[in-house]
PDB file of N, CA, C and O in Angstrom:
ATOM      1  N   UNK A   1      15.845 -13.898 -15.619  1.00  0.00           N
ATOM      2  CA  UNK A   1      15.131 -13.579 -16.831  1.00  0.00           C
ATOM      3  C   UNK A   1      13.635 -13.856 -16.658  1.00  0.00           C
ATOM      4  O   UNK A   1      13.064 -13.162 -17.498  1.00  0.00           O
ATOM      5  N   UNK A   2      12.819 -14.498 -16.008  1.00  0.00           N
ATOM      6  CA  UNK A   2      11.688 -14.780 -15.753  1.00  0.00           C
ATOM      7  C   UNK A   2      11.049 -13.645 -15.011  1.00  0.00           C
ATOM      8  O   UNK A   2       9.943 -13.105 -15.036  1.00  0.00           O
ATOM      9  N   UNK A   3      11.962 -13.517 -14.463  1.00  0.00           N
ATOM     10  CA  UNK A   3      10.695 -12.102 -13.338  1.00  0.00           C
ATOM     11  C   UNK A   3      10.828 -11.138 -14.047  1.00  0.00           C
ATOM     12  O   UNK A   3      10.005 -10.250 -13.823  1.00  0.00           O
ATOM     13  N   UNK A   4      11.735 -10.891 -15.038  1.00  0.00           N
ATOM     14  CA  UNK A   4      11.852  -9.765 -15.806  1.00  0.00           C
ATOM     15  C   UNK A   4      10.803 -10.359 -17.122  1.00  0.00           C
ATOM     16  O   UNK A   4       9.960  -9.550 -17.511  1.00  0.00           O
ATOM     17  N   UNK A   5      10.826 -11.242 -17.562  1.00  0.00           N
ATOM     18  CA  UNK A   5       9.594 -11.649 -18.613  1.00  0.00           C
ATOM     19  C   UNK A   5       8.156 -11.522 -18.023  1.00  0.00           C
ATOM     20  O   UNK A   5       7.255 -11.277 -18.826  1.00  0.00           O
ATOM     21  N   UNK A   6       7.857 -11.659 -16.749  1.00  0.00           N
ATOM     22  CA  UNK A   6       6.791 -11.886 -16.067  1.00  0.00           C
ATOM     23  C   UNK A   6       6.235 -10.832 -15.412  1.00  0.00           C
ATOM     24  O   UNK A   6       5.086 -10.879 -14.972  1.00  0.00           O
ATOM     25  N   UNK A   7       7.085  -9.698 -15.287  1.00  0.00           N
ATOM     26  CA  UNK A   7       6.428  -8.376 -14.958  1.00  0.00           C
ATOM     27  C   UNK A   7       6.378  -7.473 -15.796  1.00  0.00           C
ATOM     28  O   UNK A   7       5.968  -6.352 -15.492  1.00  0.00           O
ATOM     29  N   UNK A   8       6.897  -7.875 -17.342  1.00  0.00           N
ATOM     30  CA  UNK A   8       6.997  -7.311 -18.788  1.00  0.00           C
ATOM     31  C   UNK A   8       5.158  -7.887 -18.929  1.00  0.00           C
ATOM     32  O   UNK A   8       4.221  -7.181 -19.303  1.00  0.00           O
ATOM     33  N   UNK A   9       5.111  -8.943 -18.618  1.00  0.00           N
ATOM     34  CA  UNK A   9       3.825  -9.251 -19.135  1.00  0.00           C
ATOM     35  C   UNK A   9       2.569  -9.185 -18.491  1.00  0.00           C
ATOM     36  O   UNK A   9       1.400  -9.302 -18.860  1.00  0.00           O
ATOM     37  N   UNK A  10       3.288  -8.910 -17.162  1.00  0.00           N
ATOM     38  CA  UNK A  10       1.868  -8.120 -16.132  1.00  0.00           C
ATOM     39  C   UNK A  10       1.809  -6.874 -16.686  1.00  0.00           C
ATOM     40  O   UNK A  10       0.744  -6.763 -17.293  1.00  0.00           O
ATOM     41  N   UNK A  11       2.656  -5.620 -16.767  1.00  0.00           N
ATOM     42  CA  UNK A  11       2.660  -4.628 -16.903  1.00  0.00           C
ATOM     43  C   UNK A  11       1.722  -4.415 -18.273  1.00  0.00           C
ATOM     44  O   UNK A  11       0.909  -3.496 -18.362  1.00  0.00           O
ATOM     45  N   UNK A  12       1.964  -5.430 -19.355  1.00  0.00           N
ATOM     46  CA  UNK A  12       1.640  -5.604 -20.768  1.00  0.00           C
ATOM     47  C   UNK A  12       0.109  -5.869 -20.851  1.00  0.00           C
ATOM     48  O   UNK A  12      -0.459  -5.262 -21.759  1.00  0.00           O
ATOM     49  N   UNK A  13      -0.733  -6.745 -19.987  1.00  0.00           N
ATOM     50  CA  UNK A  13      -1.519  -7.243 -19.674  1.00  0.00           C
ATOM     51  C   UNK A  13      -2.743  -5.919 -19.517  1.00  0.00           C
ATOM     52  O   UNK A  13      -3.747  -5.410 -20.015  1.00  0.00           O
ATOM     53  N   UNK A  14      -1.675  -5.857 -18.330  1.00  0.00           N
ATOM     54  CA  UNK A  14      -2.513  -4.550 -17.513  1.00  0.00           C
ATOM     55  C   UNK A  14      -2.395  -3.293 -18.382  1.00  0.00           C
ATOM     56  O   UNK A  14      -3.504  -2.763 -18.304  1.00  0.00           O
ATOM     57  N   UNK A  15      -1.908  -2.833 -18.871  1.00  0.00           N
ATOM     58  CA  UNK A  15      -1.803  -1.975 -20.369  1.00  0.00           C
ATOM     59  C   UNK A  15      -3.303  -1.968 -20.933  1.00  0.00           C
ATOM     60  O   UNK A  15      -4.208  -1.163 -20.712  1.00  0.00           O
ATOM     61  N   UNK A  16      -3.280  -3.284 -21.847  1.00  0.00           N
ATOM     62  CA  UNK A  16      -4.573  -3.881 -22.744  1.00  0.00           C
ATOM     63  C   UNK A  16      -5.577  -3.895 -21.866  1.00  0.00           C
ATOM     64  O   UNK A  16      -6.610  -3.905 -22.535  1.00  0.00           O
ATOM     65  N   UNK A  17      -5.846  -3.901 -20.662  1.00  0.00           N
ATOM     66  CA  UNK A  17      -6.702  -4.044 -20.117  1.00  0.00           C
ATOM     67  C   UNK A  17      -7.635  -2.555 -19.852  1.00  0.00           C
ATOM     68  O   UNK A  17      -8.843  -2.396 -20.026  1.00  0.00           O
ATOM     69  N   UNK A  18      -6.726  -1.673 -19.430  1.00  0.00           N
ATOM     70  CA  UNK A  18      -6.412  -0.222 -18.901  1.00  0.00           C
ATOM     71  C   UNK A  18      -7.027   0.422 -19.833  1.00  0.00           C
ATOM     72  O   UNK A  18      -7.400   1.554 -19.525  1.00  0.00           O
ATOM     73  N   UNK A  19      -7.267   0.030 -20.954  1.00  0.00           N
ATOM     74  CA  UNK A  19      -7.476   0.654 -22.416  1.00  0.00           C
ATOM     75  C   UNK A  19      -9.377   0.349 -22.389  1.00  0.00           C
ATOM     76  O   UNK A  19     -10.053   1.236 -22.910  1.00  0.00           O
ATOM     77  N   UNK A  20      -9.907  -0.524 -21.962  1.00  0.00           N
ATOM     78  CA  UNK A  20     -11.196  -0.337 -21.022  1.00  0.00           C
ATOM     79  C   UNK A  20     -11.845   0.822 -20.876  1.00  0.00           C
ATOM     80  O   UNK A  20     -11.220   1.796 -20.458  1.00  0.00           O
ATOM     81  N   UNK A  21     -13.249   0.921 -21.201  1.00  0.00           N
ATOM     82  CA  UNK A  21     -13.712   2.410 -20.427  1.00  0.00           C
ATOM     83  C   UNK A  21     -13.823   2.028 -18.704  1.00  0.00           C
ATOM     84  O   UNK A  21     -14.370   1.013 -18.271  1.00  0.00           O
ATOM     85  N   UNK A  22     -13.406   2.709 -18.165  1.00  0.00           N
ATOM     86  CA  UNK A  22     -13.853   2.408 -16.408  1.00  0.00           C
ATOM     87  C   UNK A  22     -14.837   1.371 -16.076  1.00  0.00           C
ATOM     88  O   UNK A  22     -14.597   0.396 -15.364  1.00  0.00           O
ATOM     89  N   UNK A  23     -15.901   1.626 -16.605  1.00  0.00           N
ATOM     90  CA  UNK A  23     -17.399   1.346 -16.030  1.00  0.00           C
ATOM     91  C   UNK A  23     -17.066  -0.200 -16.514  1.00  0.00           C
ATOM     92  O   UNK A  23     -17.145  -0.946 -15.538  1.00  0.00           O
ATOM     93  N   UNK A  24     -16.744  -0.851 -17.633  1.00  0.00           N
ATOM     94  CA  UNK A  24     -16.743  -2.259 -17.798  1.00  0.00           C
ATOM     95  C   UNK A  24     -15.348  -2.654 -17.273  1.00  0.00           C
ATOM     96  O   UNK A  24     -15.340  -3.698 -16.620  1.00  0.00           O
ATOM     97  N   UNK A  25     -14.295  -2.094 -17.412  1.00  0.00           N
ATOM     98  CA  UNK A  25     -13.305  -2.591 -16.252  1.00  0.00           C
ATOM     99  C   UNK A  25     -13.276  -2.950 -14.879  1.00  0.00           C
ATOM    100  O   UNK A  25     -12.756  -3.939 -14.361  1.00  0.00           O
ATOM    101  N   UNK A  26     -13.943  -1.954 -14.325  1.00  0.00           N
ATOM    102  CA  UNK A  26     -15.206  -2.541 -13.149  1.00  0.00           C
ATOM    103  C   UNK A  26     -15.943  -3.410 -13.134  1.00  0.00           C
ATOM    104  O   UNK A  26     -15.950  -4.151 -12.151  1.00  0.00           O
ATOM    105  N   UNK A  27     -16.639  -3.584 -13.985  1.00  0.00           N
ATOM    106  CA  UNK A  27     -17.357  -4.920 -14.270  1.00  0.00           C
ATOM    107  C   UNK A  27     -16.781  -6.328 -14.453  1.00  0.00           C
ATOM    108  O   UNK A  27     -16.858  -7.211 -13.599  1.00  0.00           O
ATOM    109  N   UNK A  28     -16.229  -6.443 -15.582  1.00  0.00           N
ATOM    110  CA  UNK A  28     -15.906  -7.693 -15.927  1.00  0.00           C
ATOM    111  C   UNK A  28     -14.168  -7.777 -16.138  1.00  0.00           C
ATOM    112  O   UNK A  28     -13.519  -8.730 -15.705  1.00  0.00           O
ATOM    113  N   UNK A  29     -13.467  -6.463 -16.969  1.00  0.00           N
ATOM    114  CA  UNK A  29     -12.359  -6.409 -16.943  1.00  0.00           C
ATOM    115  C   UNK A  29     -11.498  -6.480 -16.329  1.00  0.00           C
ATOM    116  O   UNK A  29     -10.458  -6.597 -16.977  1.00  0.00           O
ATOM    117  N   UNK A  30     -11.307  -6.457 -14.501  1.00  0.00           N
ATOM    118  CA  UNK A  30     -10.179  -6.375 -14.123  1.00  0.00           C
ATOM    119  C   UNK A  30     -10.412  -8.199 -13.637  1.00  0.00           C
ATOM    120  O   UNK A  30      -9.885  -8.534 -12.576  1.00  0.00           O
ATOM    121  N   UNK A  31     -11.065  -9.101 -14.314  1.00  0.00           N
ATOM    122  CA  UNK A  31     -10.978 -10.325 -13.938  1.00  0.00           C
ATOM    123  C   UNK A  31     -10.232 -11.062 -15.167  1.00  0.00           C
ATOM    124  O   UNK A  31      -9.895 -12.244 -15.090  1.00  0.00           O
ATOM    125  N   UNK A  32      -9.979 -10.175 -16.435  1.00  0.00           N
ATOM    126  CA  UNK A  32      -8.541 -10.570 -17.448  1.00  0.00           C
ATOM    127  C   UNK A  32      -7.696 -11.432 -16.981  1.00  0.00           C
ATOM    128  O   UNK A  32      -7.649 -12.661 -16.929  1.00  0.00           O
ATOM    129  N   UNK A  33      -6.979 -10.496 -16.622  1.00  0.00           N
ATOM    130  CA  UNK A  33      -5.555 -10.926 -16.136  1.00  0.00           C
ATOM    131  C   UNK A  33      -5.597 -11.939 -15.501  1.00  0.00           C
ATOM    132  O   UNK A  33      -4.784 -12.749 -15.946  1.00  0.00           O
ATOM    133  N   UNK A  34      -6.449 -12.501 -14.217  1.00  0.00           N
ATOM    134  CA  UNK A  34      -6.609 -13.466 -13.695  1.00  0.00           C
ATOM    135  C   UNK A  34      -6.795 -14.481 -14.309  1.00  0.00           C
ATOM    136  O   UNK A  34      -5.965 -15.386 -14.217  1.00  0.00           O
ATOM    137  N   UNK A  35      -7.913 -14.620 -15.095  1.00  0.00           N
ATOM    138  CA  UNK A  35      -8.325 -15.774 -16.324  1.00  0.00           C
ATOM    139  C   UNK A  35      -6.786 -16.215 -17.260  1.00  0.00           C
ATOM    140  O   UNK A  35      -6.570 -17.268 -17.861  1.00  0.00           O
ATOM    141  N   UNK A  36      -5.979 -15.141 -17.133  1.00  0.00           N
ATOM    142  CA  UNK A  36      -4.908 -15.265 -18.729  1.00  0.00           C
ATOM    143  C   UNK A  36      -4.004 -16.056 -17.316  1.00  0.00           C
ATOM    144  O   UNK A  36      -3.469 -17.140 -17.547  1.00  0.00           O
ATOM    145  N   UNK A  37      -3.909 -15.560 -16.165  1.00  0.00           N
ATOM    146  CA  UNK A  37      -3.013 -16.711 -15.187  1.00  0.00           C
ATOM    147  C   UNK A  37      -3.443 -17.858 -14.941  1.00  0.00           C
ATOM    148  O   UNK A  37      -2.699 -18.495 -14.196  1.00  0.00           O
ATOM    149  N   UNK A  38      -4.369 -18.386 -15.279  1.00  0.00           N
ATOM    150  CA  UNK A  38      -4.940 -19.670 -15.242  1.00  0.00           C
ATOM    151  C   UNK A  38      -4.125 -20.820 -16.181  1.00  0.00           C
ATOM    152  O   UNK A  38      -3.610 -21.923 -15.997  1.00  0.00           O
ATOM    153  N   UNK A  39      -4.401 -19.537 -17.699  1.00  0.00           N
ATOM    154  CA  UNK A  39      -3.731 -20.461 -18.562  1.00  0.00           C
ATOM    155  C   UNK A  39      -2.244 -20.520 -18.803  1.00  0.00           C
ATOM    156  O   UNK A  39      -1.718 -21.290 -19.607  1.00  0.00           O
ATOM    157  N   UNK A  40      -1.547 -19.573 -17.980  1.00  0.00           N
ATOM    158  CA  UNK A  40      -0.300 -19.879 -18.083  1.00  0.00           C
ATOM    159  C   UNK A  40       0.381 -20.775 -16.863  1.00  0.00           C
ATOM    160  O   UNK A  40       1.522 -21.237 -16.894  1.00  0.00           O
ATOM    161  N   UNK A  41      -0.472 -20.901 -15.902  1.00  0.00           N
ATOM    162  CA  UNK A  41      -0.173 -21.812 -15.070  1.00  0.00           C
ATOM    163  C   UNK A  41      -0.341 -23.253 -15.323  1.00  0.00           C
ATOM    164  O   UNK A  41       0.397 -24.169 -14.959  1.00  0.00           O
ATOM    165  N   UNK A  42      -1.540 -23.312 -16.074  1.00  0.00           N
ATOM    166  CA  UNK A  42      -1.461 -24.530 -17.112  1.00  0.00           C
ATOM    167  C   UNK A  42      -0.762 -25.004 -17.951  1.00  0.00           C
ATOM    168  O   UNK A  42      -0.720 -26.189 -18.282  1.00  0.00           O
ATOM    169  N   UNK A  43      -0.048 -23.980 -18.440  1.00  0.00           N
ATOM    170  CA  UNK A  43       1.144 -24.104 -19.526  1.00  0.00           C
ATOM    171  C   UNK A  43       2.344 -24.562 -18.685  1.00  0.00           C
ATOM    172  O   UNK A  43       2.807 -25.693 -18.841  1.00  0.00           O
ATOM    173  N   UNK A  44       2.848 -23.703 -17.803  1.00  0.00           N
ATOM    174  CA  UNK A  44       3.586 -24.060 -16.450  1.00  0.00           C
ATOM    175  C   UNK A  44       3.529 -24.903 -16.660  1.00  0.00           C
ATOM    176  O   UNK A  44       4.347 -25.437 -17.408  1.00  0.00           O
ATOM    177  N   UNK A  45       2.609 -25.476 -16.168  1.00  0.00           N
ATOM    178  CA  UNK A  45       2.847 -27.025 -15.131  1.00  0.00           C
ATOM    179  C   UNK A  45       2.796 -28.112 -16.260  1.00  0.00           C
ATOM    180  O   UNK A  45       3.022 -29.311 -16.092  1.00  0.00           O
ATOM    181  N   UNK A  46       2.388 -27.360 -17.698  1.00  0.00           N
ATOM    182  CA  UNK A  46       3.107 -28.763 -18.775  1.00  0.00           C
ATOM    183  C   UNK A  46       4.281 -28.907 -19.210  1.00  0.00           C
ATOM    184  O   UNK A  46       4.665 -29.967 -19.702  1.00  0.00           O
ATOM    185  N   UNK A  47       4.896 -28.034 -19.110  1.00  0.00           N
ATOM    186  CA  UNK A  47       6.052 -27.620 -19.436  1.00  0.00           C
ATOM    187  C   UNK A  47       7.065 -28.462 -18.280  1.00  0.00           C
ATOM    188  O   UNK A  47       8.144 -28.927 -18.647  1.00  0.00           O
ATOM    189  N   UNK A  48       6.589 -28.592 -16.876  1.00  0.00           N
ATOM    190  CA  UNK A  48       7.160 -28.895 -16.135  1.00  0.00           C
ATOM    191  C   UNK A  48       7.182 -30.018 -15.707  1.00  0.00           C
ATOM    192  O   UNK A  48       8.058 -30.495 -14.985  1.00  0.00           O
ATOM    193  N   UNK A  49       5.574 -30.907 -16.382  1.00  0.00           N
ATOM    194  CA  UNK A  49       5.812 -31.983 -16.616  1.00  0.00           C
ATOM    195  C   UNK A  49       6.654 -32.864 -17.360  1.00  0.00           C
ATOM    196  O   UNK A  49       7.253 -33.813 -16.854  1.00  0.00           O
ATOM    197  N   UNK A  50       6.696 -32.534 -18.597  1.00  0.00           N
ATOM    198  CA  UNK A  50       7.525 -33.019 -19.672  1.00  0.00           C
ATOM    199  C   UNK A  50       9.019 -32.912 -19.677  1.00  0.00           C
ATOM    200  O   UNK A  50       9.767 -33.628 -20.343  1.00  0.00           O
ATOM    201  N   UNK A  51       9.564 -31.454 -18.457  1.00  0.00           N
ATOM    202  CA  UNK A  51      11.003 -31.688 -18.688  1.00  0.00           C
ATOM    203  C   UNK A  51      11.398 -32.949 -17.623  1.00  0.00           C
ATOM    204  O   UNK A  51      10.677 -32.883 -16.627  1.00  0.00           O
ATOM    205  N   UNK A  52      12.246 -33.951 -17.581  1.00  0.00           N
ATOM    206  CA  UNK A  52      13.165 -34.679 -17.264  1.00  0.00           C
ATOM    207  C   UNK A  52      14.301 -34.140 -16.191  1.00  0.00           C
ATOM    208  O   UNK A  52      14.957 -33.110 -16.339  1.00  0.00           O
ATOM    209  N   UNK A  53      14.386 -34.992 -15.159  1.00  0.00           N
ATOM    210  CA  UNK A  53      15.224 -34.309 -14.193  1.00  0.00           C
ATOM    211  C   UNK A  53      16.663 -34.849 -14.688  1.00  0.00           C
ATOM    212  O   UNK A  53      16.699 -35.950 -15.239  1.00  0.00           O
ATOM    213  N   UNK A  54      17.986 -34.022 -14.489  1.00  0.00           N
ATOM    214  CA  UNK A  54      18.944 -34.561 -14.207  1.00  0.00           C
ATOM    215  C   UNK A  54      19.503 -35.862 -14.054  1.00  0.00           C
ATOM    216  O   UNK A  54      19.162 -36.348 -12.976  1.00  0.00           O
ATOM    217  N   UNK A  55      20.291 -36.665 -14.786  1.00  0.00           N
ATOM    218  CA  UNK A  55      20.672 -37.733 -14.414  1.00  0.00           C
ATOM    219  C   UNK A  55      21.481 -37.329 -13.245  1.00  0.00           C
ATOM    220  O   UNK A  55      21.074 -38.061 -12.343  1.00  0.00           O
ATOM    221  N   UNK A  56      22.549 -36.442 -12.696  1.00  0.00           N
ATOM    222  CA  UNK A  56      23.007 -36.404 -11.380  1.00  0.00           C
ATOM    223  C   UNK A  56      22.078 -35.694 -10.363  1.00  0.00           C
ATOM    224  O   UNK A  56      22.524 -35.406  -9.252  1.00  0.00           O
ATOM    225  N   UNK A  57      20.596 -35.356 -10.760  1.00  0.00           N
ATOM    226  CA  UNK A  57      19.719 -35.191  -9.360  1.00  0.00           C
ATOM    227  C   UNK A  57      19.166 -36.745  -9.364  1.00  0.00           C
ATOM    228  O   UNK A  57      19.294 -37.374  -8.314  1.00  0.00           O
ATOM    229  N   UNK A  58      18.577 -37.371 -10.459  1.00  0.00           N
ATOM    230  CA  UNK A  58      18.711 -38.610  -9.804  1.00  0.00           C
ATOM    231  C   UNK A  58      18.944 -39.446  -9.644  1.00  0.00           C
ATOM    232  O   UNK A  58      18.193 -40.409  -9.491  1.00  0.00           O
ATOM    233  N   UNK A  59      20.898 -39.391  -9.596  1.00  0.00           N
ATOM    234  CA  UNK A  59      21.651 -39.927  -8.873  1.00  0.00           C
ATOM    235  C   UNK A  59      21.999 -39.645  -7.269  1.00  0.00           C
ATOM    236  O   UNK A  59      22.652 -40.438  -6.590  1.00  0.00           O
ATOM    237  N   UNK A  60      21.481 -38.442  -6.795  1.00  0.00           N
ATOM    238  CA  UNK A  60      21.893 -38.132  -5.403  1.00  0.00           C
ATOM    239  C   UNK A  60      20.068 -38.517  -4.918  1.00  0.00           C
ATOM    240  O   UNK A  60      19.914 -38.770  -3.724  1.00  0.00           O
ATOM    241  N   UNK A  61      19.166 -38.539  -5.553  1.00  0.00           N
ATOM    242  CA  UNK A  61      17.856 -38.637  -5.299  1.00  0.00           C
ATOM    243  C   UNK A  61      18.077 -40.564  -4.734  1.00  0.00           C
ATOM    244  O   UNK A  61      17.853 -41.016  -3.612  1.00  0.00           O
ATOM    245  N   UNK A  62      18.339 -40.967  -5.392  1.00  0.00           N
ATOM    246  CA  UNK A  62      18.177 -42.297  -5.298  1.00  0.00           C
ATOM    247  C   UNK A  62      19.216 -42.920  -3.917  1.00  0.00           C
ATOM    248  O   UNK A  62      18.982 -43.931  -3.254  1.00  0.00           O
ATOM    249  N   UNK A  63      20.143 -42.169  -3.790  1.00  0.00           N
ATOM    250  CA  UNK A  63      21.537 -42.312  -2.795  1.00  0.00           C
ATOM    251  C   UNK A  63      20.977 -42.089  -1.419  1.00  0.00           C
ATOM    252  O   UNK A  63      21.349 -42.751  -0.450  1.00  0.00           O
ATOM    253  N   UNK A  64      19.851 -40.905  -1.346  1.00  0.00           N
ATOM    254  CA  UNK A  64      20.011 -40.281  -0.225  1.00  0.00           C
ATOM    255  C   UNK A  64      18.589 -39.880  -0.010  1.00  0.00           C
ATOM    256  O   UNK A  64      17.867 -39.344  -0.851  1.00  0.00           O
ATOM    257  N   UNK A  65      18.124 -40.350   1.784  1.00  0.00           N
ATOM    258  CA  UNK A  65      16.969 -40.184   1.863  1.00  0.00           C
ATOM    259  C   UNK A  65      16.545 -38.955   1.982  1.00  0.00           C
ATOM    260  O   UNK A  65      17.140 -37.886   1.842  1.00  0.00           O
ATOM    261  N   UNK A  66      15.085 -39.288   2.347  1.00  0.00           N
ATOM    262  CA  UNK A  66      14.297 -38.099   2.417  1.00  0.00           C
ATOM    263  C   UNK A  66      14.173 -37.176   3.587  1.00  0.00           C
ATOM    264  O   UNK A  66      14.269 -37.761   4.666  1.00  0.00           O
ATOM    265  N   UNK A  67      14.018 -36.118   3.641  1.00  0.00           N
ATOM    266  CA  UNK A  67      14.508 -35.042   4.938  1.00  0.00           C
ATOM    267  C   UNK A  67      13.007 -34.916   5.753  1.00  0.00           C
ATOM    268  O   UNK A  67      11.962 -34.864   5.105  1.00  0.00           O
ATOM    269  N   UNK A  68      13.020 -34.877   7.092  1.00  0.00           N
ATOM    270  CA  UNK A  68      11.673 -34.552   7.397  1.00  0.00           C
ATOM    271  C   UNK A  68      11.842 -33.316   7.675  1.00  0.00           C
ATOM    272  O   UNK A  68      10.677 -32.975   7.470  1.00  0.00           O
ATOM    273  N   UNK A  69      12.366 -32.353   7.984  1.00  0.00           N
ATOM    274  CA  UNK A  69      12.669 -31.222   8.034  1.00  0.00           C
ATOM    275  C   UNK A  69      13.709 -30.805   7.433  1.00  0.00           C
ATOM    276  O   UNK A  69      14.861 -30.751   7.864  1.00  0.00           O
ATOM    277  N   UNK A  70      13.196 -30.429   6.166  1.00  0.00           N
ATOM    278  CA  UNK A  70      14.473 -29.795   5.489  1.00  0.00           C
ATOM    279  C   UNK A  70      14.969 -28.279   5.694  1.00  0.00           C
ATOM    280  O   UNK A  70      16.031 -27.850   5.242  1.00  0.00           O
ATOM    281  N   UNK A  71      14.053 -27.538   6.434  1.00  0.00           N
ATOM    282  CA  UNK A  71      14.243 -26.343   7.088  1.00  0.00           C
ATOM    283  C   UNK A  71      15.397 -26.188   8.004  1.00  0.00           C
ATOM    284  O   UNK A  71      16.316 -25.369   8.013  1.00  0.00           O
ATOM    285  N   UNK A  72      15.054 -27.377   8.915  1.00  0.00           N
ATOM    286  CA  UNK A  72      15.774 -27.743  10.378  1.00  0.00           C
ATOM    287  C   UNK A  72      17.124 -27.838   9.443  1.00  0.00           C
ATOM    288  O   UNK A  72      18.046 -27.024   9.392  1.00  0.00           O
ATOM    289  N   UNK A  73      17.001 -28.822   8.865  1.00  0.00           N
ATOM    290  CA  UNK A  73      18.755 -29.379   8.024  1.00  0.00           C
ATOM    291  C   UNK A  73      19.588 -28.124   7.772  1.00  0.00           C
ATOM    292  O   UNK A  73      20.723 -27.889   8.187  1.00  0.00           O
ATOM    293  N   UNK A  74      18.588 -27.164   6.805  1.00  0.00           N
ATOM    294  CA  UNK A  74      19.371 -26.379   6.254  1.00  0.00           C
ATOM    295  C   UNK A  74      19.726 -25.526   7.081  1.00  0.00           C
ATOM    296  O   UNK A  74      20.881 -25.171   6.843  1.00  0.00           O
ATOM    297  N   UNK A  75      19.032 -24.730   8.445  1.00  0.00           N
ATOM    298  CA  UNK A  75      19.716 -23.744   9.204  1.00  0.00           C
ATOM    299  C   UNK A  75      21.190 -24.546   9.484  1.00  0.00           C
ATOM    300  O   UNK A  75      22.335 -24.108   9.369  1.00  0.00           O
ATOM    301  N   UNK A  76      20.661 -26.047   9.945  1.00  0.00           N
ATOM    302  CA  UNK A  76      21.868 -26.679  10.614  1.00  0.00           C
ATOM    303  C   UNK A  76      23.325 -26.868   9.573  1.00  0.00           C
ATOM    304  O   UNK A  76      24.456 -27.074  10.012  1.00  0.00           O
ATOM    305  N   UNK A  77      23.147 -26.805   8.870  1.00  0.00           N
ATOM    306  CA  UNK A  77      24.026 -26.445   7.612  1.00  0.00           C
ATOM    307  C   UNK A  77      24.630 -25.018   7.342  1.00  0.00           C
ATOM    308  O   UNK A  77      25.828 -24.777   7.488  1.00  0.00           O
ATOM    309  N   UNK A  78      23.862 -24.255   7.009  1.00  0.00           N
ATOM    310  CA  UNK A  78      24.243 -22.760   7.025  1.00  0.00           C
ATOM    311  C   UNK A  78      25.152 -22.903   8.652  1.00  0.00           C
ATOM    312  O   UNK A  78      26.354 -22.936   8.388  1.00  0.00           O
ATOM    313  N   UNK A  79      24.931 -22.986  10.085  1.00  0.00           N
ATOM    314  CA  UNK A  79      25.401 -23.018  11.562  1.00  0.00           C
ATOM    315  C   UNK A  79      26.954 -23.491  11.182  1.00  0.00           C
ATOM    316  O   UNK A  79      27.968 -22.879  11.516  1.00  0.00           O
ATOM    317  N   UNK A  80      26.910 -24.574  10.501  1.00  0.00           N
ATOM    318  CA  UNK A  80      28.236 -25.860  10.777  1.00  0.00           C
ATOM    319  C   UNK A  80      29.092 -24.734   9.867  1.00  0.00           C
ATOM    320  O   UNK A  80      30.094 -24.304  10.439  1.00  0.00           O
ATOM    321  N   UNK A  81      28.805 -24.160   8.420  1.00  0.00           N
ATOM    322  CA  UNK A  81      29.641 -23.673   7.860  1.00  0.00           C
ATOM    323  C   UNK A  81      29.716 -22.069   7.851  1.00  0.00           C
ATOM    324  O   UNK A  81      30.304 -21.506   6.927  1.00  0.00           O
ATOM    325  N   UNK A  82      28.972 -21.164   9.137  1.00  0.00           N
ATOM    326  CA  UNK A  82      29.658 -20.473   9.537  1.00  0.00           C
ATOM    327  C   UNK A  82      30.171 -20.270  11.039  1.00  0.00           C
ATOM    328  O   UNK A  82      30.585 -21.296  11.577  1.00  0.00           O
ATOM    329  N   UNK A  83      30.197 -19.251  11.690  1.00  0.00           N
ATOM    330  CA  UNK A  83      30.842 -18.628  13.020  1.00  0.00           C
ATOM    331  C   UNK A  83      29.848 -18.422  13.921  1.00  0.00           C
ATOM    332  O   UNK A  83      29.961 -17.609  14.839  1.00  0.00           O
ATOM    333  N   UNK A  84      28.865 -19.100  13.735  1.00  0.00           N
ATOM    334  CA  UNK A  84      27.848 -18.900  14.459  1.00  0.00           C
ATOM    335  C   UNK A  84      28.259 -18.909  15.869  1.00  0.00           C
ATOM    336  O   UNK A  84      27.424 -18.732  16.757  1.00  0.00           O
TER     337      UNK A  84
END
């Protein structure tokens, strides 16, 4: 549902923007959209502050250390559980 909200609102963006005569869309307008991602990345990242993780992520967080290669782990994981 997000990439489908999020390219509803690029597309939406870029719409309002489009509606511009050329010559100042050139100018100053096609730097919109960019400015309006600023503030939703700001919003983001409050949003993402404030939610609370899982009591069972951190219960396995607290159990189990930290990976230095979690890349390495995971091929080696995907390997063990197939036919490789």
């Amino acid at each position: 549902m997000g990439v489908v909200a999020g390219n509803l609102m690029a597309v939406g963006v870029f719409a309002l923007v489009n509606l511009l005569p050329r010559d100042q869309f050139l100018a100053w307008g096609w730097r919109l959209p960019f400015l309006i991602s600023i503030a939703l990345i700001a919003f983001g990242l409050y949003i993402r502050a404030q939610i609370a993780e899982t009591p069972v992520f951190r219960e396995v967080a607290r159990h189990r250390k930290p990976v230095r290669l979690p890349v390495v782990e995971a091929i080696g994981a995907i390997r063990a559980a197939s036919s490789w």
